[in-house]
FIKOLZA-1660 file (N, C-alpha, C; in steps of 0.1 Angstrom, whole numbers, plus 5000, padded with zeros to 4 digits):
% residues 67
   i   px   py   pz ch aa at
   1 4657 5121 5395  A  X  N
   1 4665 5132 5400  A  X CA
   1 4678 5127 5405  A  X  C
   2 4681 5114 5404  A  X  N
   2 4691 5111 5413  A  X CA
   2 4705 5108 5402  A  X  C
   3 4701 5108 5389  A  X  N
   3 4711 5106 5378  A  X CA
   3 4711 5116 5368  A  X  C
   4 4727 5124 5364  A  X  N
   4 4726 5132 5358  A  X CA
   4 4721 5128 5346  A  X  C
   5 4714 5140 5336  A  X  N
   5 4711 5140 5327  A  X CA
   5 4725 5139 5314  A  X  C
   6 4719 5133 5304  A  X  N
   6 4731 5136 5293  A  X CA
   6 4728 5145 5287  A  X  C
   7 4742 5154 5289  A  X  N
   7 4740 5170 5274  A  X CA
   7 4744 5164 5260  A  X  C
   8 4737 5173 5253  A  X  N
   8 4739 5168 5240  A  X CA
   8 4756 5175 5236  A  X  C
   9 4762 5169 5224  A  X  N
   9 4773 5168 5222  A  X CA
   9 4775 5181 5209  A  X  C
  10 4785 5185 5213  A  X  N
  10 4787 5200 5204  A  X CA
  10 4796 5191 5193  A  X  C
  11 4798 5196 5183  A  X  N
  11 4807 5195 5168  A  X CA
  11 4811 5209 5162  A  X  C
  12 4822 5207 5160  A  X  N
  12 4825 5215 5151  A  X CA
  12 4824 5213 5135  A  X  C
  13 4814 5219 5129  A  X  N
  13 4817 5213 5118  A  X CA
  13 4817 5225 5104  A  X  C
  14 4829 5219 5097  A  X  N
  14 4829 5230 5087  A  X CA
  14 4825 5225 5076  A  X  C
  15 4815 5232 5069  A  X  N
  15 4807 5223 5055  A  X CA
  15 4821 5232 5045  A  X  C
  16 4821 5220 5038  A  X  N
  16 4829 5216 5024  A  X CA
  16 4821 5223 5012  A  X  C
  17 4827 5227 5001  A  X  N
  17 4816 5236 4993  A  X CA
  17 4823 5224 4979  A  X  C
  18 4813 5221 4971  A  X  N
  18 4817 5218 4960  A  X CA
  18 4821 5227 4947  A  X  C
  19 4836 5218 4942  A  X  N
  19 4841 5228 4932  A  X CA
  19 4841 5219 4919  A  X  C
  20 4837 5221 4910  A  X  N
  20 4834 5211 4901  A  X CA
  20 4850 5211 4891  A  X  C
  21 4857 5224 4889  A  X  N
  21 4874 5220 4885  A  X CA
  21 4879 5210 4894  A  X  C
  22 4879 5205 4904  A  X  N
  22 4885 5199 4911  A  X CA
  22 4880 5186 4905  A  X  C
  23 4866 5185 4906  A  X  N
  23 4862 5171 4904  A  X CA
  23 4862 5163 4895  A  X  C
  24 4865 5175 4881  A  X  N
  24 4869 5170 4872  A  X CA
  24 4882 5165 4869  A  X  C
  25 4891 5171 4878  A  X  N
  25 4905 5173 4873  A  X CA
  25 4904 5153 4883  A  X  C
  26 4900 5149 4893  A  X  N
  26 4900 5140 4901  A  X CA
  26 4896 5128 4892  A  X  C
  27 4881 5131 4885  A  X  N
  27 4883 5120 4873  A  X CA
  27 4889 5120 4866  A  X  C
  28 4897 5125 4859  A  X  N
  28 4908 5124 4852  A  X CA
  28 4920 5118 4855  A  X  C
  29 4920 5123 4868  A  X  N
  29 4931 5113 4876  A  X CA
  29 4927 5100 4874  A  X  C
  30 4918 5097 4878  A  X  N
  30 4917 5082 4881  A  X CA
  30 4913 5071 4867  A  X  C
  31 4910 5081 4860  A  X  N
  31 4904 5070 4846  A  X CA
  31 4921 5072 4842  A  X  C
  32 4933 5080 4838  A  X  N
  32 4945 5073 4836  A  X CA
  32 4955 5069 4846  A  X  C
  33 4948 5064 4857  A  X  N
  33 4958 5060 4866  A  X CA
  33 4966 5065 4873  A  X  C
  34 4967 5076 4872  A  X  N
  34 4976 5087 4882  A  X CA
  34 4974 5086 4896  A  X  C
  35 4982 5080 4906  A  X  N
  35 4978 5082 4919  A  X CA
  35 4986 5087 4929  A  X  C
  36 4985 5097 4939  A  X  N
  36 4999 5103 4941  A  X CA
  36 5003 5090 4956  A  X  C
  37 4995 5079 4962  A  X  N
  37 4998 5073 4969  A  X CA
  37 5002 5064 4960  A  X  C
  38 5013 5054 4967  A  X  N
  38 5015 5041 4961  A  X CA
  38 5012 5028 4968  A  X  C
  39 5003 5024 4959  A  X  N
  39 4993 5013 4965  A  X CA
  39 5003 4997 4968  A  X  C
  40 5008 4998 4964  A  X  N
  40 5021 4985 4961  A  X CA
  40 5031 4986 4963  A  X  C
  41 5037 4979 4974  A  X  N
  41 5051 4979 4978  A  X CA
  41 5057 4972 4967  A  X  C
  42 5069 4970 4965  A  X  N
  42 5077 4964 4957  A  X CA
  42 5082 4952 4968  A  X  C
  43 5081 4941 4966  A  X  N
  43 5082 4929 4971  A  X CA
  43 5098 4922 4969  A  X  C
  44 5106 4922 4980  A  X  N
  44 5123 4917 4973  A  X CA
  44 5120 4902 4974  A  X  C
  45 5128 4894 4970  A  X  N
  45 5129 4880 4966  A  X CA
  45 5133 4876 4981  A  X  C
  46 5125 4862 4988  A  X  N
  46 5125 4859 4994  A  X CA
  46 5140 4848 4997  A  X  C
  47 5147 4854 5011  A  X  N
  47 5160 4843 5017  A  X CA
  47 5160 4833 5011  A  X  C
  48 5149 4825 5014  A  X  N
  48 5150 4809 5007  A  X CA
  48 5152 4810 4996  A  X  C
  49 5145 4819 4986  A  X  N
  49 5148 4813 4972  A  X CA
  49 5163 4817 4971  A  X  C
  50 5168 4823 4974  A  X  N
  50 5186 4827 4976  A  X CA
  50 5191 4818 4982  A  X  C
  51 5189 4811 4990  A  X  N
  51 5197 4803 4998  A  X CA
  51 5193 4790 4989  A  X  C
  52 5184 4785 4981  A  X  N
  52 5181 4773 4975  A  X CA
  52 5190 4777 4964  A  X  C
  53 5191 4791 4954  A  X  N
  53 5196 4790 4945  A  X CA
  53 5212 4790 4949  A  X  C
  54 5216 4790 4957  A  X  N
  54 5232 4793 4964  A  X CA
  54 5238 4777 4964  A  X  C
  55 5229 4772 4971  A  X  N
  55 5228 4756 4972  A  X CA
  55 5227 4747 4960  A  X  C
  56 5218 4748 4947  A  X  N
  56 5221 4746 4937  A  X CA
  56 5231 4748 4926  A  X  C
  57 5234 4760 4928  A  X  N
  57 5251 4765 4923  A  X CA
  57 5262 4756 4930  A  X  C
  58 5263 4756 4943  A  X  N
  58 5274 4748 4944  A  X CA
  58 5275 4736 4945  A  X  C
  59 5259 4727 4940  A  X  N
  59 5258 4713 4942  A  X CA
  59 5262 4714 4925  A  X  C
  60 5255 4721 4917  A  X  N
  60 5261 4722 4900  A  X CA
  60 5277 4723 4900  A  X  C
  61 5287 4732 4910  A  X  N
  61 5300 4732 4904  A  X CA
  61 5307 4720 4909  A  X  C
  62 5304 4713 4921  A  X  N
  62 5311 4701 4926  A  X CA
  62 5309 4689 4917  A  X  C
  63 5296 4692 4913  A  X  N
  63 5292 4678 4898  A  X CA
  63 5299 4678 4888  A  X  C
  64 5301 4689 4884  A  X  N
  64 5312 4695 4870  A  X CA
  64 5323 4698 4871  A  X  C
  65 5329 4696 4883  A  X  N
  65 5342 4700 4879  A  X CA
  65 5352 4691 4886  A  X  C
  66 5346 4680 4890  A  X  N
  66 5352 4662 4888  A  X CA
  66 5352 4657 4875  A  X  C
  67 5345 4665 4867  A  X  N
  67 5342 4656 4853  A  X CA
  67 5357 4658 4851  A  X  C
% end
């Protein structure tokens, strides 16, 4: 008697009804690839490799153009 009891815990819950146009339209999606998120960033080229190729450009034009 000296510790409250625990109440049990309420939910709201709304049941989902299945629609089978949907679920087909959803395999369809996925077996041609259609996805409306985009899973892939596009990745830019990393500083270094620009700064190495900047660096090789001007060690190429100081070589060549003593010749």
């Amino acid at each position: 008697m000296l510790l409250k009891k625990p109440k049990h815990k309420d939910f709201e819950y709304l049941p989902r009804f299945y629609k089978p146009e949907e679920d087909r339209e959803e395999r369809l999606r996925k077996r041609l690839g259609f996805n409306r998120k985009r899973k892939f960033k596009k990745k830019g080229r990393s500083p270094l490799i620009w700064l190495v190729l900047l660096i090789l450009v001007i060690y190429l034009y100081y070589r060549f153009s003593n010749l």
